[in-house]
N, C-alpha and C positions, 0 to 999 in steps of 0.2 A: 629226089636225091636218094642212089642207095644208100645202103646202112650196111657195113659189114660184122654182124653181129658175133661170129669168128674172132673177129682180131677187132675188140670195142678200143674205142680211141682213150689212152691212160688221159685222165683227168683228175690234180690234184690241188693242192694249196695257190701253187704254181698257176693255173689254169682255169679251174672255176670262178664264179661272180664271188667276189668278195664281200665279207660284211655279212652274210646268211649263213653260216653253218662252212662257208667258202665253196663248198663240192659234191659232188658225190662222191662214195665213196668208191676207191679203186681195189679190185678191178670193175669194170665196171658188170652188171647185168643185161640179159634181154632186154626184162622189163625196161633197165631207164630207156632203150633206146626206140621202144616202142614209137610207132609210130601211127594213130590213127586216119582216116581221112586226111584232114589239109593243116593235120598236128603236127608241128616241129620243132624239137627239142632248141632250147636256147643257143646250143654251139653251133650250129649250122645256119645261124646267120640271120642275115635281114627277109631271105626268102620266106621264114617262117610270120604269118600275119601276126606275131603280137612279141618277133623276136628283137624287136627296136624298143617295142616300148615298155616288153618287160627290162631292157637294161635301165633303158632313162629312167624307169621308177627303180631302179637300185642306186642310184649316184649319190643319191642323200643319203646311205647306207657306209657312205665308203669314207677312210682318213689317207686322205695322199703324203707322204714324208718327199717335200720338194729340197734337195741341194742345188746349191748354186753363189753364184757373184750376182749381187743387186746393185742397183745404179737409181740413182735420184734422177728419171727424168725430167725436163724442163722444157714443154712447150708453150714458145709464144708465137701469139697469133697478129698479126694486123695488116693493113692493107697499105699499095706503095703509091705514096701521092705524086712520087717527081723522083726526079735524080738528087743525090745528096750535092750538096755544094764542093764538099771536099774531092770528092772523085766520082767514075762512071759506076755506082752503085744505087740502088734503089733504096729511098727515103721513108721507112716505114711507119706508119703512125698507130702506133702500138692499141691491141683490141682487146687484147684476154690472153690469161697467162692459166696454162693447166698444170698441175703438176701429178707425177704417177712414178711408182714405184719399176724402173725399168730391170733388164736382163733377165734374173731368176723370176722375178714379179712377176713377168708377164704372163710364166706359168701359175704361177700364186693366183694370180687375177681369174685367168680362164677355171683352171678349177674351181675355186668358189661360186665364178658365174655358173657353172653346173650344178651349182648345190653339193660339188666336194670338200666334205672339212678337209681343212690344210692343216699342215706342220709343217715350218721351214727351218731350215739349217745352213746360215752364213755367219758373211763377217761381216763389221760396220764402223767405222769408224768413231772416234769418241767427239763426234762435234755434232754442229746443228744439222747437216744433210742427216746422217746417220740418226737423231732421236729423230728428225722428222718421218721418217721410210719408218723407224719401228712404230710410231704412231699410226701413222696411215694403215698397216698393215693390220695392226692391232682393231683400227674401226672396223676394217672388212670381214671381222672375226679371226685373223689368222692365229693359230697358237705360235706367238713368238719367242716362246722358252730355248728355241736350240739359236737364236741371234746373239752372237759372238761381240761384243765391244772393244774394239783394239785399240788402244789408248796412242799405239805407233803407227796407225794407219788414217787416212783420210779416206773417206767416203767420196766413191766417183760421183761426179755431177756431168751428165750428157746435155748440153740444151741446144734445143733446135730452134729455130726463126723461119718462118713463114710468111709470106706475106701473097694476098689476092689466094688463098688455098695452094701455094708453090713451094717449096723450100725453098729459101735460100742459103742457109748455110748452118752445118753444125760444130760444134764445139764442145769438146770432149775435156774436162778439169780431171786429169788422171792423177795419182801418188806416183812419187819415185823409188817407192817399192809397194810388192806385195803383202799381206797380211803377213803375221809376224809368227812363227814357229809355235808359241803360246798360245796362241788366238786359233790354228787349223787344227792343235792338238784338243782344245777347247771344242770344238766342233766338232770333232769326230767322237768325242765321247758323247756330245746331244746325240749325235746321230744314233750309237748305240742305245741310248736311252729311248728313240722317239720310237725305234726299228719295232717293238713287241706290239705298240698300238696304231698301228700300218696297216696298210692293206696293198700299199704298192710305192714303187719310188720314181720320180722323175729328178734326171739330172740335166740342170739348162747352165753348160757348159759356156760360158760367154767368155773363157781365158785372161782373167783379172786378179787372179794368185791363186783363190780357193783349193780349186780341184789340179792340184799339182801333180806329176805322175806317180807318185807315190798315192796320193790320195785317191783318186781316180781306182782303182784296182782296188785296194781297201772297197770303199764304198759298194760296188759290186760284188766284191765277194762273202761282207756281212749283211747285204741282202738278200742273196740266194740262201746262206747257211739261215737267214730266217725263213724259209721259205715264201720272200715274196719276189717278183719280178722286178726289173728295172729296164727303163726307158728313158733313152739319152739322148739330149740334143748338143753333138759335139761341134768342134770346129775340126778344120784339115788336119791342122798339126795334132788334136787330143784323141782324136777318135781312138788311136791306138791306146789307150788307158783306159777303157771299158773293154777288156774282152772277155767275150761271154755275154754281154747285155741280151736283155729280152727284143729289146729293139733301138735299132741308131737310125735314127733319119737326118737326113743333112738335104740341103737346098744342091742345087746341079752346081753351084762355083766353087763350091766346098768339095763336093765328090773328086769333082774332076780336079782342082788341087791337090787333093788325097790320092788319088790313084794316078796320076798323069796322062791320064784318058783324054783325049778333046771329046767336045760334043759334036758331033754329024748328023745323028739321026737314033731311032731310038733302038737300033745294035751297041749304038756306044753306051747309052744307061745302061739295058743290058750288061754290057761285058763291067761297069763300075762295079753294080750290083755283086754280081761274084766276085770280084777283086775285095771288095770290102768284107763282104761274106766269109770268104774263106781266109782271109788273111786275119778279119776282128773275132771271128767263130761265131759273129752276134747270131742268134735265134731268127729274127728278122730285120731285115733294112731295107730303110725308104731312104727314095730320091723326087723330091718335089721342086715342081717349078709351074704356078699357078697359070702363068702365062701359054703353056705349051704343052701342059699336063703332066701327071707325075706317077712313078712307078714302087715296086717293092718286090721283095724279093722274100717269099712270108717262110715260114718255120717247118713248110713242106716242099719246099727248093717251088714253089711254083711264081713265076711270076703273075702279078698284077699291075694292068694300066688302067690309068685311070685318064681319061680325056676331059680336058678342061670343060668346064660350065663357061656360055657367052655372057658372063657378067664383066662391069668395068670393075680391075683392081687399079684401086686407087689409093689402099692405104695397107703397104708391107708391113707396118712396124709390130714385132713383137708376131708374124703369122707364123713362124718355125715353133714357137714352143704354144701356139693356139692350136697347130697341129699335133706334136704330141703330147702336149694335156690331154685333148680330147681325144686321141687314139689309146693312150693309159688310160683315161677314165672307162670309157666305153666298155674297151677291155677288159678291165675289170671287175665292170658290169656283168660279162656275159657273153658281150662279142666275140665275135674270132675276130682275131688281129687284121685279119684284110680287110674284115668287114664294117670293123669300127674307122679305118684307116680310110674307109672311101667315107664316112658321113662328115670324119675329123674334115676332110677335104671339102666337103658342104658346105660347114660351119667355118672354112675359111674362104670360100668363095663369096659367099652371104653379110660377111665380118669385113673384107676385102675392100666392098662395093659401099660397107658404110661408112659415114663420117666422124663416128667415136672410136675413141681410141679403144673403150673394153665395153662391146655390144655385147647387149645380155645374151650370152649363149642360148639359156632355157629358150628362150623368147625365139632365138635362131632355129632350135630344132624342131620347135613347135611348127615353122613354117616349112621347114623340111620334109617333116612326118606329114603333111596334110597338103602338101602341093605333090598332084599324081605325078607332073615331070620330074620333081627333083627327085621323089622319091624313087623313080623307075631309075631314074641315073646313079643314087646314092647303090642302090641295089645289082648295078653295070647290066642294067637290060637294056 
């Protein structure tokens, strides 16, 4: 790879691995960009031999500040012995009941499984769902100081039924309103509060009141004035309230709601990609679909595709913000954004194919880093 030592690529708070010193200093020198033999500075990616694994040994270095709406997942498991007597449904005889901290959690979850200290900032409602989620969260180490108590809110409960490994049906206990004017104002000042001891923000946008369009723009705009990046997992209708993000990734149903694009063929992600681009100003966006493979659109207008791995995906739940956790964390490590963006896709491919709900990451990249195919793939060789 050349090096244009002319015109050295600006690298600052913004940009470096966080957590060390964050950067180099700008502008930049020769020297940093020296390059000996088969020596490759950390920003040019996974082609360099030790440019993966010096990020992964920065993650335990880094504090993510996650926003978001959480939800008390509820999974039960059992298997269907007959039709019920009452009507043409399956008779389930119940096996095991899991429960996990769903919506923003799920990025809560994934960073920590990298070894990222968390910091979260929601709302919860003042009943048993809600002290349960801040327990749990609490065991997994999260710092729960920015979790909001709304006294006039109920805490969502999602619970799904399965039976023989199938779904059969979910059910959603929603509030008949959103969090309550006191409770988002209460949040945003955690949020200011949590912003100094950051290193990066993720917003897992799940549209449950939090990030309302007021809020949404706020949030982004007091994390660039700190100097750090932000990475949003929006829905069709919110994406418009982060503009300016570091990066928006959205699944292709969402895209293409968002833009009124059909899908065809991959001219039409293409043509989303710049729609979204230039209409949200984000720095980068991804469009992922595990099935068919997925693309981005990085913060040097170039595109990246990325072709599926022949793994079964068998379990979607919670892989939009497993990808961009792990594209923010990465990131932040050290990666360039595309390049952390293809291993995020790894680590959902890998995650995908297993039967727990939150597989240890580390454990994921370890098999990543040390299998020559995947890693040749991770690398788009």
């Amino acid at each position: 790879m050349l090096v244009d030592y002319e015109h050295p690529v600006p690298v600052d708070k913004h940009y470096g691995p966080a957590g060390q010193g964050r950067a180099p200093p700008y502008p930049l020198s020769r020297q940093n960009f020296l390059i000996k033999q088969h020596y490759v500075v950390w920003w040019q990616g996974l082609s360099s031999p030790t440019g993966l694994e010096a990020a992964v040994g920065r993650l335990g270095g880094l504090r993510a500040l996650v926003v978001g709406d959480v939800v008390l997942d509820v999974e039960r498991r059992g298997r269907a012995s007959s039709l019920a007597p009452e009507g043409p449904v399956p008779l389930v005889i119940a096996e095991g009941e899991e429960l996990a901290v769903g919506g923003a959690g799920n990025a809560v979850a994934y960073l920590r499984s990298l070894g990222v200290a968390v910091s979260l900032v929601t709302v919860v409602g003042d009943d048993s769902e809600g002290s349960r989620i801040v327990k749990m969260l609490s065991d997994r180490g999260v710092d729960t100081s920015g979790v909001v108590v709304d006294r006039d809110y109920s805490t969502v409960v999602v619970e799904r039924i399965s039976a023989d490994g199938r779904l059969l049906v979910r059910i959603d206990r929603v509030p008949g309103r959103g969090p309550s004017e006191e409770a988002i104002s209460a949040a945003l000042e955690a949020y200011a509060r949590l912003l100094p001891s950051s290193d990066f923000v993720v917003i897992s946008d799940h549209r449950r009141g939090l990030l309302t369009p007021a809020v949404g723009p706020r949030v982004v705009d007091e994390a660039h004035a700190a100097g750090l990046r932000v990475f949003v997992n929006p829905k069709a209708d919110s994406a418009w309230n982060y503009v300016g993000a570091d990066l928006l990734r959205m699944n292709l149903r969402e895209a293409s709601l968002m833009t009124g694009i059909s899908y065809i063929n991959e001219t039409s992600v293409r043509n989303m990609l710049l729609h979204v681009k230039s209409k949200v100003k984000a720095k980068s966006v991804a469009i992922t679909w595990l099935e068919k493979g997925s693309y981005m659109l990085d913060e040097h207008n170039k595109f990246v595709t990325v072709k599926p791995l022949p793994t079964p995906v068998l379990n979607l739940v919670g892989i939009g913000d497993l990808i961009l956790s792990a594209t923010a964390a990465l990131s932040a490590a050290g990666l360039p954004v595309a390049a952390a963006f293809r291993v995020a896709l790894g680590l959902a491919y890998l995650a995908s194919a297993s039967s727990e709900r939150f597989p240890d990451l580390r454990r994921l990249l370890g098999e990543l880093m040390s299998s020559p195919d995947l890693r040749r793939w991770a690398e788009g060789a």
